[in-house]
C-alpha positions in Angstrom: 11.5 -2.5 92.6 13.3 0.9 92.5 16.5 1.6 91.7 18.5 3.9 94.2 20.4 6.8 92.7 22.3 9.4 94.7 20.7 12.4 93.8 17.2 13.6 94.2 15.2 12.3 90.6 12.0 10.9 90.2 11.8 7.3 91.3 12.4 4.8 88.1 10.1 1.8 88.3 11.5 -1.4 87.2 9.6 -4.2 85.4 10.2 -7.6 87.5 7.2 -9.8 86.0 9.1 -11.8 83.7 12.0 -12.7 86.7 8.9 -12.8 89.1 7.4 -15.9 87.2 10.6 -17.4 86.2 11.5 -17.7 89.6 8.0 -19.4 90.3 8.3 -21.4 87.6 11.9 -22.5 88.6 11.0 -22.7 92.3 7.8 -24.9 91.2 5.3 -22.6 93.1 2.0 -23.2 92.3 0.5 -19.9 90.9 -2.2 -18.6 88.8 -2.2 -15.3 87.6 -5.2 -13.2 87.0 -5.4 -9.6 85.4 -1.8 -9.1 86.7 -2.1 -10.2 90.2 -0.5 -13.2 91.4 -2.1 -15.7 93.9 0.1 -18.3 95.5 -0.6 -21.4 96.7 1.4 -23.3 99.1 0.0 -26.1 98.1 -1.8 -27.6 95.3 -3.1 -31.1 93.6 -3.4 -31.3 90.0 -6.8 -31.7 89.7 -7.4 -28.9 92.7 -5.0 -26.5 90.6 -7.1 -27.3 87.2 -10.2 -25.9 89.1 -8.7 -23.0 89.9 -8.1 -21.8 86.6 
């Protein structure tokens, strides 16, 4: 996410990950996360979900 500021500066990169998996977690969005990359599932059984990991 960047932040907008009104004068030309270098872009400042904000860190969303731990709002990103709240959200997921709140939202009950089956996810797995691997080496930083996200993969979503729409949906997801127990036992399918346990294989996945």
């Amino acid at each position: 996410m960047l932040r907008l500021v009104e004068r030309y500066v270098e872009p400042e990169v904000l860190d969303m990950e731990a709002e990103w998996v709240a959200m997921l977690q709140r939202l009950r969005i089956p996810y797995i996360e691997k080496d930083h990359d996200y993969w979503i599932y729409g949906y997801a059984t127990a036992a399918q979900f346990d294989q996945l990991l």
